[in-house]
C-alpha positions as CSV (number, residue, x, y, z in Angstrom):
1,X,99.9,131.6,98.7
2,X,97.9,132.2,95.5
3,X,94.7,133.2,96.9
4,X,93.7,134.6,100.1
5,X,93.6,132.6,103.4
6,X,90.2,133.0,104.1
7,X,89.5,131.4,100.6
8,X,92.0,128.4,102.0
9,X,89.9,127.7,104.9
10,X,87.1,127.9,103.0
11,X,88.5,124.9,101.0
12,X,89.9,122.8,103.5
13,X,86.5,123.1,105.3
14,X,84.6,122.1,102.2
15,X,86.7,119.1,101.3
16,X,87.0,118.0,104.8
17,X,83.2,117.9,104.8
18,X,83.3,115.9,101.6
19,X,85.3,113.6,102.7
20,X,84.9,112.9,106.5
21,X,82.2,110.1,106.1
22,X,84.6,108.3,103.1
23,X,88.0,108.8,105.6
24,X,85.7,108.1,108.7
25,X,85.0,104.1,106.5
26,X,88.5,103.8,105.5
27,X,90.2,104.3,108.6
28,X,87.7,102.0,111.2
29,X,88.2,99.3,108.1
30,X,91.7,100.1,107.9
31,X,92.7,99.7,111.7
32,X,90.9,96.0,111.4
33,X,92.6,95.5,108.1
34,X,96.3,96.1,110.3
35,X,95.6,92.8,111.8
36,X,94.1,91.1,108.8
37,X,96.3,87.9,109.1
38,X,95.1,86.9,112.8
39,X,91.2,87.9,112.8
40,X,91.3,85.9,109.2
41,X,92.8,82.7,111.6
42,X,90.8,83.4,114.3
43,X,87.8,83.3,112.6
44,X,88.3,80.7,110.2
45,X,91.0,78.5,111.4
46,X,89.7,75.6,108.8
47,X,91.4,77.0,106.2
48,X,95.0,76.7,107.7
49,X,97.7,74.2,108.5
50,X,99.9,73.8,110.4
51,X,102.1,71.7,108.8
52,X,105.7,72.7,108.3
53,X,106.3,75.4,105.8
54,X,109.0,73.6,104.0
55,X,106.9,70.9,102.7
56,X,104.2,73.5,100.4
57,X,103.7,72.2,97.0
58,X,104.7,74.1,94.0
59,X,102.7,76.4,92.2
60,X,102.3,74.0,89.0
61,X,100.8,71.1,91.3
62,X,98.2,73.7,92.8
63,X,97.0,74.9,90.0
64,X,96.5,71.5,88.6
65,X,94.6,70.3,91.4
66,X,92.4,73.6,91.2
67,X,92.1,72.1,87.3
68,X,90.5,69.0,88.9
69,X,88.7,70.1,91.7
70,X,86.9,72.4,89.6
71,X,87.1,71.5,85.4
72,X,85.2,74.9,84.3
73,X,87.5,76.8,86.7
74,X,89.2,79.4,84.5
75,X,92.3,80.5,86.8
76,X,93.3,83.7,87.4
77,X,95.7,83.8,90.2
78,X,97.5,81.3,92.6
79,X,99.1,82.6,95.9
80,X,101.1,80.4,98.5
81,X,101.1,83.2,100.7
82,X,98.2,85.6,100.7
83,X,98.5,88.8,102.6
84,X,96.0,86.6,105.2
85,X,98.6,83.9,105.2
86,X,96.5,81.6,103.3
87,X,97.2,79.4,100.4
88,X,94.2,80.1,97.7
89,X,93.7,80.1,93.8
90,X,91.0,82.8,92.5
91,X,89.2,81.8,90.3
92,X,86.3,82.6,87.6
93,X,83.8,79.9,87.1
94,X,80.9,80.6,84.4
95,X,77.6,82.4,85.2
96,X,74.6,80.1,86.4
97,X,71.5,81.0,84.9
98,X,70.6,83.7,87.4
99,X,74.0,85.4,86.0
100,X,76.1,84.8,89.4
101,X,78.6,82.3,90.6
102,X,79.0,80.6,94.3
103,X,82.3,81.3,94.7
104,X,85.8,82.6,93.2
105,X,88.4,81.6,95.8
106,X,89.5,78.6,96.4
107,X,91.3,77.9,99.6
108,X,93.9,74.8,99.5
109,X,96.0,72.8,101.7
110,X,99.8,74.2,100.8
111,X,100.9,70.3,101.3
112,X,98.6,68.1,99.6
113,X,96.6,70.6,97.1
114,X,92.9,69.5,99.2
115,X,90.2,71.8,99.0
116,X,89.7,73.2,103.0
117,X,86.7,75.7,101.7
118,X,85.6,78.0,98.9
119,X,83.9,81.5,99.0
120,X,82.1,84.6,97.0
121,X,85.7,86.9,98.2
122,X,83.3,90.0,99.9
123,X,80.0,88.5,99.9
124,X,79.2,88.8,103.8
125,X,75.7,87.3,102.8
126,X,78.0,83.5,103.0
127,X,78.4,84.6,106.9
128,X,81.4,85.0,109.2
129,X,83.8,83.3,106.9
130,X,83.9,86.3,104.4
131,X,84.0,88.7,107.4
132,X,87.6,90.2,106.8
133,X,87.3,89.8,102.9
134,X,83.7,92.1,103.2
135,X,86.2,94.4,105.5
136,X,88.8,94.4,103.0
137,X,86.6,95.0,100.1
138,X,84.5,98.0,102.2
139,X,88.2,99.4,102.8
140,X,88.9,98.9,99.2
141,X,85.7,99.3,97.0
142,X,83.5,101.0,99.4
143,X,81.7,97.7,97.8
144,X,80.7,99.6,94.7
145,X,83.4,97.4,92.5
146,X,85.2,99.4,90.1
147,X,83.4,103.1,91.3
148,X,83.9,102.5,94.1
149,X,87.9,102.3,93.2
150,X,87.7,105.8,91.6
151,X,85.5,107.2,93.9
152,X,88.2,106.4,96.9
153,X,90.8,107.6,94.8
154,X,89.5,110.8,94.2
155,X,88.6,111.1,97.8
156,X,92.7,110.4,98.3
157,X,94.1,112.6,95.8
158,X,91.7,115.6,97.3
159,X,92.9,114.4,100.7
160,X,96.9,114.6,99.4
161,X,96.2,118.3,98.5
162,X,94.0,119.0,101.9
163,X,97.3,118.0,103.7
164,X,99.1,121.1,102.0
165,X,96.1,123.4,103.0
166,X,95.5,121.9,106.3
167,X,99.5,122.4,107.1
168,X,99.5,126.3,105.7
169,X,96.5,127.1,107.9
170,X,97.7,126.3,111.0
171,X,100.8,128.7,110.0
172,X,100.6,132.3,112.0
173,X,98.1,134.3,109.9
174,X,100.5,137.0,108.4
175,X,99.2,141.0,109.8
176,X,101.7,143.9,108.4
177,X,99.7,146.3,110.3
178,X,99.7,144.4,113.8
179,X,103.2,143.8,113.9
180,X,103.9,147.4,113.2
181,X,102.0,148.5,116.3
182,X,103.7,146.0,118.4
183,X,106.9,147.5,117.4
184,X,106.0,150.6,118.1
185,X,104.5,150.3,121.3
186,X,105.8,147.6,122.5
187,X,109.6,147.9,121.3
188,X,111.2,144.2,120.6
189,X,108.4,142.4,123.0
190,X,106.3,141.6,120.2
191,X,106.1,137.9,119.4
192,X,108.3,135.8,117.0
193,X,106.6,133.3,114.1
194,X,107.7,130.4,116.4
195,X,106.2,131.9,119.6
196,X,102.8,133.1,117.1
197,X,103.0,128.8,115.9
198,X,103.6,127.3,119.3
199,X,100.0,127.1,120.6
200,X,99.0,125.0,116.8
201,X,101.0,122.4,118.4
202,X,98.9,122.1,121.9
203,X,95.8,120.8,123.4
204,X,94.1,122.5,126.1
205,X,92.8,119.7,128.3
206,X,91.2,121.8,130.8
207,X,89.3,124.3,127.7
208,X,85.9,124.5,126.6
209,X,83.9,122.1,124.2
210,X,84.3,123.8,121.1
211,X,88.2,125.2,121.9
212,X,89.3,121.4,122.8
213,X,87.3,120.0,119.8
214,X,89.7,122.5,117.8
215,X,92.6,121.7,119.5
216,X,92.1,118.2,119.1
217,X,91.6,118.8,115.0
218,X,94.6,120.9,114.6
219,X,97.1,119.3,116.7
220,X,97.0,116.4,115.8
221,X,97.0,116.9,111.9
222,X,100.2,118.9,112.7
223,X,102.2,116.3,114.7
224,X,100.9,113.4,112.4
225,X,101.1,115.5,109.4
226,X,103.6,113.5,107.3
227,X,102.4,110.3,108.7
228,X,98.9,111.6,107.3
229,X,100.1,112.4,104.0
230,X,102.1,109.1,103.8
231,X,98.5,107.7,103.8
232,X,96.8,110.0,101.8
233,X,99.2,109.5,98.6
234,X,99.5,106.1,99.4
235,X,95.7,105.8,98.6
236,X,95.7,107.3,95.8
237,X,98.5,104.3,94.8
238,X,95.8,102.2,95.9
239,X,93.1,103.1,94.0
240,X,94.3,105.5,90.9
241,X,98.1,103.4,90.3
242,X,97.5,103.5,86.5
243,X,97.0,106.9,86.2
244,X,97.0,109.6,88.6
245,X,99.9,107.9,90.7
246,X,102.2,106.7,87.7
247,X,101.6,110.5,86.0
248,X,103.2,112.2,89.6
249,X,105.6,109.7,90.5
250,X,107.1,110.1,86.9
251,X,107.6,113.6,86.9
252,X,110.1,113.5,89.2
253,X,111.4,109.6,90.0
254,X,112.2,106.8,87.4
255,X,109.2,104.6,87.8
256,X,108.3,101.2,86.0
257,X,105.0,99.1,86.2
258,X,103.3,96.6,83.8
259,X,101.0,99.6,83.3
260,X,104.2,101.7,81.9
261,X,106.1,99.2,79.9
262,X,103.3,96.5,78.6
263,X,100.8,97.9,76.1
264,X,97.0,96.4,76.6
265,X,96.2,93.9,74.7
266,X,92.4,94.5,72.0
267,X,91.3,91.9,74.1
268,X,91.7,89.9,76.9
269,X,93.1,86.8,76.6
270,X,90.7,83.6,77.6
271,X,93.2,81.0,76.7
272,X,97.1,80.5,77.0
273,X,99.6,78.6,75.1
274,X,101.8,77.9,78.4
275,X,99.7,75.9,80.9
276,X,100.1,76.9,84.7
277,X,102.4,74.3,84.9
278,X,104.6,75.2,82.3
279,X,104.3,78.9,83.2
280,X,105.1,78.1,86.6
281,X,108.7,76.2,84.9
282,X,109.4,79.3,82.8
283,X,108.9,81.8,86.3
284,X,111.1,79.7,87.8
285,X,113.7,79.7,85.5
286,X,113.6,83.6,84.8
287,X,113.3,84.8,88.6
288,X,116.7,82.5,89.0
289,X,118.1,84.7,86.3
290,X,116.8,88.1,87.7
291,X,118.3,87.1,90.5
292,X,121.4,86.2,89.4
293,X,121.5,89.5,87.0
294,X,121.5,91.3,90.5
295,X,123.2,89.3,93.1
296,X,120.1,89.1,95.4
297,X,118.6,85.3,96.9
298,X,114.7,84.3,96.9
299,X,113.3,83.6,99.8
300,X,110.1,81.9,98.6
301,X,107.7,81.8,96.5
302,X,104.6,84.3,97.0
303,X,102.2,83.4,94.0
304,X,101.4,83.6,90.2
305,X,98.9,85.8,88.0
306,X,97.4,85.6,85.0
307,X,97.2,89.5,83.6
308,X,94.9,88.7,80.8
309,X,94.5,92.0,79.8
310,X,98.4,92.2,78.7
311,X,98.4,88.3,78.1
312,X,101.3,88.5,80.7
313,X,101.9,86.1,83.7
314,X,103.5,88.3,86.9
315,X,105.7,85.5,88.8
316,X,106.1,87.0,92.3
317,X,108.6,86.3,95.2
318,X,110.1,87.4,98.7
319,X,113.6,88.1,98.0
320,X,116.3,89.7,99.6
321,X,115.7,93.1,98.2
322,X,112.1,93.0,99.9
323,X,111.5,95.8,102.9
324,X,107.7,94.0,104.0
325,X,107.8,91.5,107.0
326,X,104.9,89.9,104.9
327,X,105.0,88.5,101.1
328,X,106.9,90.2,98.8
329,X,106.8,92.3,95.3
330,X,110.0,90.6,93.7
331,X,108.9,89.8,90.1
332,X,109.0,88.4,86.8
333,X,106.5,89.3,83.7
334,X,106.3,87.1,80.4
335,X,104.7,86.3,77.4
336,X,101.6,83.6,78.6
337,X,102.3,82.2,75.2
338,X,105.6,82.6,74.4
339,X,107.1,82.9,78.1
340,X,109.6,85.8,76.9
341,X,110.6,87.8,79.3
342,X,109.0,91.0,79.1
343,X,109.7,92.8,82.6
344,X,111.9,92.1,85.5
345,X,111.1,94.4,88.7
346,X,112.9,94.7,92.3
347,X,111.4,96.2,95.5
348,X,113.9,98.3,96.4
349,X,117.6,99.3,94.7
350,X,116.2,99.0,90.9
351,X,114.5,102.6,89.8
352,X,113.7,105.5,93.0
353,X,110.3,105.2,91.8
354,X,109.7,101.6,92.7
355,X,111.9,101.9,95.7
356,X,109.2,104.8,97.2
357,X,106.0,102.9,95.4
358,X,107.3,100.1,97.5
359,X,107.7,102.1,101.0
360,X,104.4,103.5,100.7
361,X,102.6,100.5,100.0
362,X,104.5,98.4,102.8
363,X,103.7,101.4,105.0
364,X,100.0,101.4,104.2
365,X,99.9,97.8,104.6
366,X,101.5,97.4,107.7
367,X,103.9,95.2,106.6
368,X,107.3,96.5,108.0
369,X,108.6,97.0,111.3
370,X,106.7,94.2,112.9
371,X,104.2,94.1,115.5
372,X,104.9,98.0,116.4
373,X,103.8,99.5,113.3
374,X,101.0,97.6,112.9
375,X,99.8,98.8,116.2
376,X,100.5,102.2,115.2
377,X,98.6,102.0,111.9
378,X,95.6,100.4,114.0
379,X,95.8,103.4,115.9
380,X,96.3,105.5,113.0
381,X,92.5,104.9,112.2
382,X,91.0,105.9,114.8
383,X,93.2,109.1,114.8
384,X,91.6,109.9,111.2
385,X,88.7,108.9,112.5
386,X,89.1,111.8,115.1
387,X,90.0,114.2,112.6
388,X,87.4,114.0,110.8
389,X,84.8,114.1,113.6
390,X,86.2,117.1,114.7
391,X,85.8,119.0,111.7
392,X,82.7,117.8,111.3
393,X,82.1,119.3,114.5
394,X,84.0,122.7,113.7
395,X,82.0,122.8,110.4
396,X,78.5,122.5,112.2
397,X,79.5,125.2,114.9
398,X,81.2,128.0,111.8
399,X,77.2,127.1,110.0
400,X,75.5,128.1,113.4
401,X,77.6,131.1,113.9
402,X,77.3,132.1,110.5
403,X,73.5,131.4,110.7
404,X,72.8,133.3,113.7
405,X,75.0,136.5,112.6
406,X,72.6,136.1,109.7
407,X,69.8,136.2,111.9
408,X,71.1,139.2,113.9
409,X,71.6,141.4,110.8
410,X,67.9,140.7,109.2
411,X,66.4,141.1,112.3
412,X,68.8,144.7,112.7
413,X,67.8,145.6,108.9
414,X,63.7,144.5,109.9
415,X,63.9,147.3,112.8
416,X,65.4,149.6,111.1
């Protein structure tokens, strides 16, 4: 390594500290967030039905429903299948005269377009029925909005290197001058690295406090690590996708995005030419095409949004190249004035940098290997959770030690 090992440690401990309370959020939200779809149902079962699947209208007739339901509505996105299973429009309604709005989701009946309720997405102050959207948005935003965005992806991309430190500390601290004594005096019956790496790997139930606490810390970031560091770069996908994420990936993978191909526009665009109607005619027919271009089916239809800051609309669907067991990234981006195609993208089989982008983020999500996984990644947060407790823990006991040597030597130096 570069610099010393004691310099290392003295890292890892420092960041750790910095982010424990962040990681401790993220993970408690994140293990509720596994089973977003079923806590959203349980606890608001109005805004589902149970009608047959086959029978959902299309994404034209939502939107103009949402048109007449609410007039000043200016909408942003339409999903038929939300990653809580719901059918909803967001929406951005203009400012009353205390400068907020009541609500920007609109939840609607897939079959007949009806309104079954309407909430501020986040704002736990409307009760129970934004309980999983405050969770997701704590998970998210740490409810800060936009900061709160760089702030966790900072906090990720320090955690992504902390795996790499965490990893080489648990590594058999290298000793020239120890070794060579062993072989002298002890022949070949000194240790090997494996032997000198074995005990990183264990946890010694019956130990004291402080040694199991370590244990605990170490151990488990060894046999979790790449699970751990699946997580940790995946976060900073998350939160830092436009910049940090895109700038790695690219070094070494072929990765396209909006973000990569589609330039900003000076401003964001308030009106279309192509209503959501029409746009939803012109995804249509282009998805048909990208599918044909590359032999794959569509399975259905996941949404529609308005990117207003590119003047694009993003035509999504499940298709056959989708990995998730929920939704799907299969997509279209055009003109929202001229409907030219401007972007075509596939999960999986397209560029290696959207095949990984889309691992990680199916991974995070908990949207592949069924019920299993998702269990694990509910599990996975209190794990985190433990690791970060723990070295808290270490942290406070390496301050008192260091505090009472301190103590020792002034009081030695006072004497003398």
């Amino acid at each position: 390594m570069i610099f010393k090992r004691s310099l290392w440690l003295v890292i890892h401990r420092w960041a750790g500290l910095i982010m424990s309370l962040l990681l401790i959020v993220v993970a408690l939200t994140g293990s509720l967030l596994a089973f977003h779809p079923e806590l959203e149902r349980l606890i608001n079962p109005q805004f589902y039905s149970d009608e047959d699947d086959r029978d959902t209208l299309d994404i034209g007739t939502l939107a103009a429903q949402v048109e007449q339901i609410v007039p000043d509505a200016q909408i942003n996105s339409i999903f038929l299948e939300g990653n809580q299973g719901l059918t909803f429009a967001m929406v951005r309604m203009p400012a009353t005269s205390n400068g907020y709005t009541d609500f920007d989701q609109l939840i609607l009946n897939p079959h007949t377009g009806e309104e079954l309720g309407r909430r501020k997405f986040g704002a736990i102050s409307q009760g129970m029925t934004n309980f999983m959207p405050f969770i997701y948005k704590l998970h998210y935003t740490l409810l800060l909005d936009k900061i709160g965005v760089w702030i966790l992806g900072i906090c990720a991309a320090l955690w992504t290197i902390d795996c790499f430190v965490g990893f080489y500390l648990t590594l058999p601290a290298r000793n020239k001058v120890k070794r060579e004594i062993n072989h002298n005096y002890l022949g070949n019956s000194s240790k090997s690295w494996w032997q000198r790496w074995q005990p990183a790997w264990k946890i010694r139930l019956g130990a004291s406090f402080n040694k199991l606490n370590f244990d605990l810390h170490r151990a488990n970031g060894l046999w979790l690590w790449i699970i751990l560091l699946m997580f940790a770069w995946s976060s900073v996908y998350m939160n830092m996708w436009d910049s940090v994420y895109t700038w790695a990936t690219r070094v070494v993978l072929e990765y396209r995005a909006p973000w990569t191909e589609i330039a900003k526009l000076p401003a964001p665009l308030q009106k279309t030419e192509l209503s959501w109607r029409e746009a939803s005619i012109v995804g249509q027919r282009l998805m048909a095409e990208h599918a044909q271009a590359h032999q794959i089916s569509v399975e259905k239809v996941v949404g529609m949004k308005l990117d207003r800051e590119r003047g694009i609309y993003n035509y999504t669907v499940r298709s056959s190249r989708d990995i998730q067991d929920r939704r799907g990234v299969t997509r279209v981006y055009f003109d929202a004035n001229t409907g030219e195609l401007r972007l075509a993208t596939l999960p999986t089989g397209q560029w290696n940098g959207n095949t990984v982008t889309s691992w990680l983020y199916a991974l995070h999500m908990g949207n592949v290997f069924g019920l299993t996984w998702r269990i694990f990644v509910c599990v996975m947060g209190f794990v985190i959770t433990l690791l970060s407790v723990t070295g808290i823990v270490i942290w406070m006991k390496k301050r008192q030690a260091r505090q009472i040597s301190h103590l020792i030597v002034t009081s030695s130096r006072s004497s003398n």
